[in-house]
C-alpha positions as CSV (number, residue, x, y, z in Angstrom):
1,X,-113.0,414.2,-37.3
2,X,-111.7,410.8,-38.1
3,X,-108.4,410.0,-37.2
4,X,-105.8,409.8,-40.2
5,X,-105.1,406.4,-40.9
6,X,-101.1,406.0,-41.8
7,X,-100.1,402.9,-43.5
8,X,-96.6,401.2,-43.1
9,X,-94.4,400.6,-45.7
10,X,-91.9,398.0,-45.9
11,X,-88.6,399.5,-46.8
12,X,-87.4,398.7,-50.2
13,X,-84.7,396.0,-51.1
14,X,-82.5,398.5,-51.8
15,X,-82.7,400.5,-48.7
16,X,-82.6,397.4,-46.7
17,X,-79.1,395.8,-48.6
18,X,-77.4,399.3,-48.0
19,X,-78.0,399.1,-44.2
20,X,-76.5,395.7,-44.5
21,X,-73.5,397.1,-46.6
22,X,-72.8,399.4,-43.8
23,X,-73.1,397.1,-40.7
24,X,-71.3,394.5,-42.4
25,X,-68.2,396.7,-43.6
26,X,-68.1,398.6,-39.6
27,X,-68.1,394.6,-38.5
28,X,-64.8,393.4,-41.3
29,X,-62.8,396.4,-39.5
30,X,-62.6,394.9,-36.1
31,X,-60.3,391.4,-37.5
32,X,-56.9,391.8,-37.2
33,X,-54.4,392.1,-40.1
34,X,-53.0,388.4,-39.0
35,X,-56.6,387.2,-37.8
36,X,-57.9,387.8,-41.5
37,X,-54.4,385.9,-42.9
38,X,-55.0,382.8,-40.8
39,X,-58.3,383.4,-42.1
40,X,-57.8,383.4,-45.9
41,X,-55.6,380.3,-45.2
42,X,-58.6,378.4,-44.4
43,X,-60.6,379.6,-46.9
44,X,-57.7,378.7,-49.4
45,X,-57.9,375.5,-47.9
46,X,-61.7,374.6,-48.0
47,X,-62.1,376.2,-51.7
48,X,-58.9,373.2,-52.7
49,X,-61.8,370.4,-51.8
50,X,-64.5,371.6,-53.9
51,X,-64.2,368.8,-56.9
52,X,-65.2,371.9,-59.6
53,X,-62.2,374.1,-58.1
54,X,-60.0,371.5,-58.2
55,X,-60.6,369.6,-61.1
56,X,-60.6,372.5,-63.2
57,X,-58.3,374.2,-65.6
58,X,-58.8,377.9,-65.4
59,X,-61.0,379.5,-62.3
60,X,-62.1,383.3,-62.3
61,X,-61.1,384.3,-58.5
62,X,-61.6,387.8,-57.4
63,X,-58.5,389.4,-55.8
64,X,-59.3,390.6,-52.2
65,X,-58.9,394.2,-50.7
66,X,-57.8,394.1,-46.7
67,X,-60.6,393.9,-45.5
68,X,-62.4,391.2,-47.5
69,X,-62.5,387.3,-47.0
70,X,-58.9,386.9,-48.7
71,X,-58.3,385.4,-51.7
72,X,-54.9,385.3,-52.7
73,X,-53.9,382.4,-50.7
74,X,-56.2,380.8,-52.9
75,X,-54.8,382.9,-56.0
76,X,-50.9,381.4,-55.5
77,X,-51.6,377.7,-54.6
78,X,-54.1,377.5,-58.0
79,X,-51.2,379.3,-60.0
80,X,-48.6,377.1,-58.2
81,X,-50.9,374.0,-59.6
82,X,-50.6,375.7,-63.4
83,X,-54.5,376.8,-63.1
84,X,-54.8,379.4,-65.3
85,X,-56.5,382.4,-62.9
86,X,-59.1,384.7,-64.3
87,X,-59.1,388.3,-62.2
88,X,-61.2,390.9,-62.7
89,X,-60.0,394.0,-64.5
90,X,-61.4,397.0,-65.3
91,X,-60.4,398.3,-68.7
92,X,-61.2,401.7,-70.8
93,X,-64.2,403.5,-69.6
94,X,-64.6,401.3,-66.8
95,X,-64.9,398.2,-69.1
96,X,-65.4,394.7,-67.8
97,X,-63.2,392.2,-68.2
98,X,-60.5,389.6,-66.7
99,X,-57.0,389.5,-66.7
100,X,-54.8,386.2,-66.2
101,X,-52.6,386.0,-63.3
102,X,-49.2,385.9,-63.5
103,X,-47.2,386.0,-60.4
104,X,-47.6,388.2,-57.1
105,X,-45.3,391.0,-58.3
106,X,-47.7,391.4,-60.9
107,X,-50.8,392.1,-58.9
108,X,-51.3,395.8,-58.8
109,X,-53.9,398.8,-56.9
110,X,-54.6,400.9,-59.7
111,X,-56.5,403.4,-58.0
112,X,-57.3,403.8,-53.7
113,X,-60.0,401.6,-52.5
114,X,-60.1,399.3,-56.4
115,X,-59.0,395.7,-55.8
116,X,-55.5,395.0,-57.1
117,X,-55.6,394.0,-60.9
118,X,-52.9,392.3,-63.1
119,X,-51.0,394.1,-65.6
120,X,-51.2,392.0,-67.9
121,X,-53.4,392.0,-71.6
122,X,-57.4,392.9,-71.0
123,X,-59.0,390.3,-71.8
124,X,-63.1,390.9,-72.6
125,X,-66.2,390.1,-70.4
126,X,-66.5,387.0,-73.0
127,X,-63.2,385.5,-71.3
128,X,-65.1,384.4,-68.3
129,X,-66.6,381.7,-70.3
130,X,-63.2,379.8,-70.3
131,X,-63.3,379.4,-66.6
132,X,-64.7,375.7,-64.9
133,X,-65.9,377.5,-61.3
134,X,-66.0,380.8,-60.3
135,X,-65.3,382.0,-56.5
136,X,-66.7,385.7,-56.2
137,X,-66.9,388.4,-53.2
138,X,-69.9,388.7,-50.9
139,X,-70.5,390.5,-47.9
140,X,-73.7,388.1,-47.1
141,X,-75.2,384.9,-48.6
142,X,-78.2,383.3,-47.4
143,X,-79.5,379.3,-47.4
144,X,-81.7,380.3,-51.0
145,X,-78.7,381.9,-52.6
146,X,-78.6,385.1,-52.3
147,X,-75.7,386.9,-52.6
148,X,-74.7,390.3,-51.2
149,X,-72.9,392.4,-53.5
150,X,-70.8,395.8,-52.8
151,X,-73.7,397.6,-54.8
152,X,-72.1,398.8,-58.0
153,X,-73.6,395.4,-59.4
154,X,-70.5,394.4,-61.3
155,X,-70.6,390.6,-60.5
156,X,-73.9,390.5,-61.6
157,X,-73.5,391.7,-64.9
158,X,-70.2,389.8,-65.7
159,X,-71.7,386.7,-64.2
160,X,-74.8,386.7,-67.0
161,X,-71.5,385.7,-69.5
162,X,-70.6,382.5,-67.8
163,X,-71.1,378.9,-69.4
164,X,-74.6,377.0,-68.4
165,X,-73.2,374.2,-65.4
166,X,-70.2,376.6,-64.4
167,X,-70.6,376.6,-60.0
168,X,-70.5,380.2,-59.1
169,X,-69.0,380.0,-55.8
170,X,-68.7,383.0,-53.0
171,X,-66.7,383.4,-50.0
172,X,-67.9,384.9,-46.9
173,X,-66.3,385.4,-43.2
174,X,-69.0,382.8,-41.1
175,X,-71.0,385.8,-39.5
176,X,-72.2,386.4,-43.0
177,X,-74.0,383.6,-43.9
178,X,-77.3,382.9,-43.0
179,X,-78.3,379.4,-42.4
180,X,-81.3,377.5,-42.6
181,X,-83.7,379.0,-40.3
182,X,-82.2,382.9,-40.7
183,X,-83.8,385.5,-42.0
184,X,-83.2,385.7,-45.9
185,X,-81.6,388.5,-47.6
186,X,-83.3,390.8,-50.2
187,X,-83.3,389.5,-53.7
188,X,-84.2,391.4,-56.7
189,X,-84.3,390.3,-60.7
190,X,-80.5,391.2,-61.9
191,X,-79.4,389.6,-58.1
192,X,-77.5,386.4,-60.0
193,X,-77.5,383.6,-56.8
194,X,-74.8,381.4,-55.6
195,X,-74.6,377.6,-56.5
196,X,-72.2,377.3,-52.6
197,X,-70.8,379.4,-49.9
198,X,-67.0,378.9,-48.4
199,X,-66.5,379.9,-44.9
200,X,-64.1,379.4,-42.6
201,X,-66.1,376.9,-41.2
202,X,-66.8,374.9,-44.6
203,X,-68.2,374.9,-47.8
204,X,-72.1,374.8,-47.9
205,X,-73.8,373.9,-51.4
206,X,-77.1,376.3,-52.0
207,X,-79.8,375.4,-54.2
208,X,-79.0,378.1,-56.5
């Protein structure tokens, strides 16, 4: 009898961006409430030096959960400069869409483990052609692009709305992005890349 031959199957993108989900998530847990503040502060301060953030007149900027790279250092000082601030909203139905921010008081958790949201009119997916750069979650990025997403695939059907030349810009802790050199994240078709990547340590521009 001849031996059976057994062949080895690359695991699919899928499989391979959910182990990443999880190792990245267990890693965010270990920073410290005030190590992830100082944090945000520097990301707040990087993403004021991009020219398209701040040149610009309205910028969609998602609004963190405790865990993520923070954003709402960033939120207050563009809302402090009279930028009008685009946030993500879920409406009816689980509806896309964007709200304008309108102060801190007015940025709400609607439901356990959903980023806060303002209260404030639902405006449609549409509205996120008004905005001159966007600044988006990721839990990875690598040197081609590629962005990792939570998995519900949100960002990348919101982002197929925004205006052609609009930089779509995602934050990351500096772990999380993979350099020239490292080992490239799993891209599929709907994966929408990343025209730069803000870290602690910088902004990087990606040849999206």
């Amino acid at each position: 009898m001849t031996p059976q031959s057994h062949s080895t199957r690359a695991p699919a993108p899928e499989d391979v961006k959910a182990q990443l989900r999880t190792s990245i998530r267990k890693a965010r847990l270990h920073r410290s409430e005030r190590r992830r503040a100082e944090l945000a502060e520097t990301l707040r301060d990087h993403a004021l030096q991009v020219p398209a953030i701040a040149e610009a007149t309205c910028v969609s900027v998602y609004a963190s959960r405790p865990h993520e790279p923070g954003s709402l250092p960033l939120i207050f000082a563009l809302h402090d400069r009279g930028v009008r601030v685009l946030i993500p909203t879920l409406g009816d139905g689980l509806q896309r869409g964007w709200s304008l921010y309108q102060g801190a008081e007015d940025l709400v958790e609607r439901a356990p483990g959903r980023p806060p949201e303002p209260s404030g009119t639902f405006l449609p997916a549409a509205a996120i052609q008004e905005a001159d750069a966007i600044v988006v979650p990721a839990l990875a990025v690598d040197a081609d692009g590629t962005r990792l997403g939570q998995g519900g695939g949100w960002y990348d059907r919101a982002l197929e709305e925004v205006r052609d030349g609009v930089p779509i810009i995602a934050m990351t802790f500096a772990a999380e992005f993979r350099g020239p050199g490292e080992l490239r994240l799993p891209r599929e078709d709907h994966d929408v890349p990343v025209h730069a990547v803000i870290t602690p340590e910088g902004t990087t521009p990606l040849p999206a």
